[in-house]
C-alpha positions in Angstrom: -36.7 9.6 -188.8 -34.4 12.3 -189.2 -30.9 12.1 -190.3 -27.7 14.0 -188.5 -24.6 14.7 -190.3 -22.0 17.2 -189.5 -21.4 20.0 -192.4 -18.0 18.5 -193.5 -19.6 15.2 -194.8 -20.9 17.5 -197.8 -17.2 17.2 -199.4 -18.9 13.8 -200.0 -21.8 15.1 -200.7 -22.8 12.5 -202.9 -23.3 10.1 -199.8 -25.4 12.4 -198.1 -27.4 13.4 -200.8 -28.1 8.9 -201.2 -29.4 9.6 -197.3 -32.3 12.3 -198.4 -35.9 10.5 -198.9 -39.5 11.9 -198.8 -40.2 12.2 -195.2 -36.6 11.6 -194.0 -34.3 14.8 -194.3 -30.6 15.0 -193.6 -30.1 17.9 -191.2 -26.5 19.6 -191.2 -24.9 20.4 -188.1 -21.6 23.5 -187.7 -19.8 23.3 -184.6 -22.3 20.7 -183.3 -25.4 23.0 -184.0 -28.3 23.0 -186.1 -27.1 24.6 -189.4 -29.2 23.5 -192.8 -31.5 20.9 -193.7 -31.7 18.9 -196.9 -34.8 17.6 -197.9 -36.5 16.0 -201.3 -38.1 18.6 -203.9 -41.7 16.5 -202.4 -41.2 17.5 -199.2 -40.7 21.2 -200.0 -44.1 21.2 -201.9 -45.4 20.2 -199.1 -44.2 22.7 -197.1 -45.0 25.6 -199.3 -48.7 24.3 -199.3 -48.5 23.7 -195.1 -46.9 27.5 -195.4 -49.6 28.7 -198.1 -52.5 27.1 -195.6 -51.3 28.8 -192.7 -51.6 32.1 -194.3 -54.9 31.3 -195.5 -56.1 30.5 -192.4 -54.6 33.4 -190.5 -56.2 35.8 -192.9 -59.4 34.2 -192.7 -59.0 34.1 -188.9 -58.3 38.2 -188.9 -61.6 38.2 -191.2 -63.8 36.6 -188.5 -62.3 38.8 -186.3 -63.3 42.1 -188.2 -66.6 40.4 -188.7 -67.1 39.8 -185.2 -65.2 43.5 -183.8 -66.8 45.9 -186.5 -70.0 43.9 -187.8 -70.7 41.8 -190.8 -72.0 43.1 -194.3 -75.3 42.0 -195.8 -75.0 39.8 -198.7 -77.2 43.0 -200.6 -74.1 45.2 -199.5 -71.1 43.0 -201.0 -72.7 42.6 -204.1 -73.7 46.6 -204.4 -69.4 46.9 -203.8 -68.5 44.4 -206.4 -71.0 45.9 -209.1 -69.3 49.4 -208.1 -65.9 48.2 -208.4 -66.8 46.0 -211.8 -68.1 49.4 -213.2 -64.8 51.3 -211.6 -62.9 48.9 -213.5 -64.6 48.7 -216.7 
């Protein structure tokens, strides 16, 4: 579970840093509002990869979409594009 602290108990920031642990942040409160959160380096690579997945599936989402709205491409037509683009490149 989450841990609340207000903002000032960062002049002992030590002792609030002791309360951070994977899964458990410390959330930092100004004037009694939601301000920061402090959380452990594994739980920010877990939300880059949550963040990263998202977008992944979002774009893949607006794919199937286009697919669906405007038609698919035949498996012949994709690889005639990336031969054209290999020899556009090379």
């Amino acid at each position: 579970m989450a841990r609340i602290a207000p903002i000032s108990d960062l002049r002992n920031y030590g002792t609030v840093l002791d309360q951070v642990e994977p899964g458990v942040p410390v959330y930092l409160t100004r004037n009694g509002h939601d301000a920061y959160a402090i959380r452990t380096m594994e739980d920010e690579e877990y939300f880059l990869k949550a963040e990263a997945m998202i977008q992944l599936l979002s774009e893949l989402n607006a794919g199937i979409r286009s697919g669906e709205e405007e038609g698919w491409l035949s498996s012949d037509d994709i690889r005639a594009h990336l031969r054209k683009r290999r020899k556009s490149d090379g």
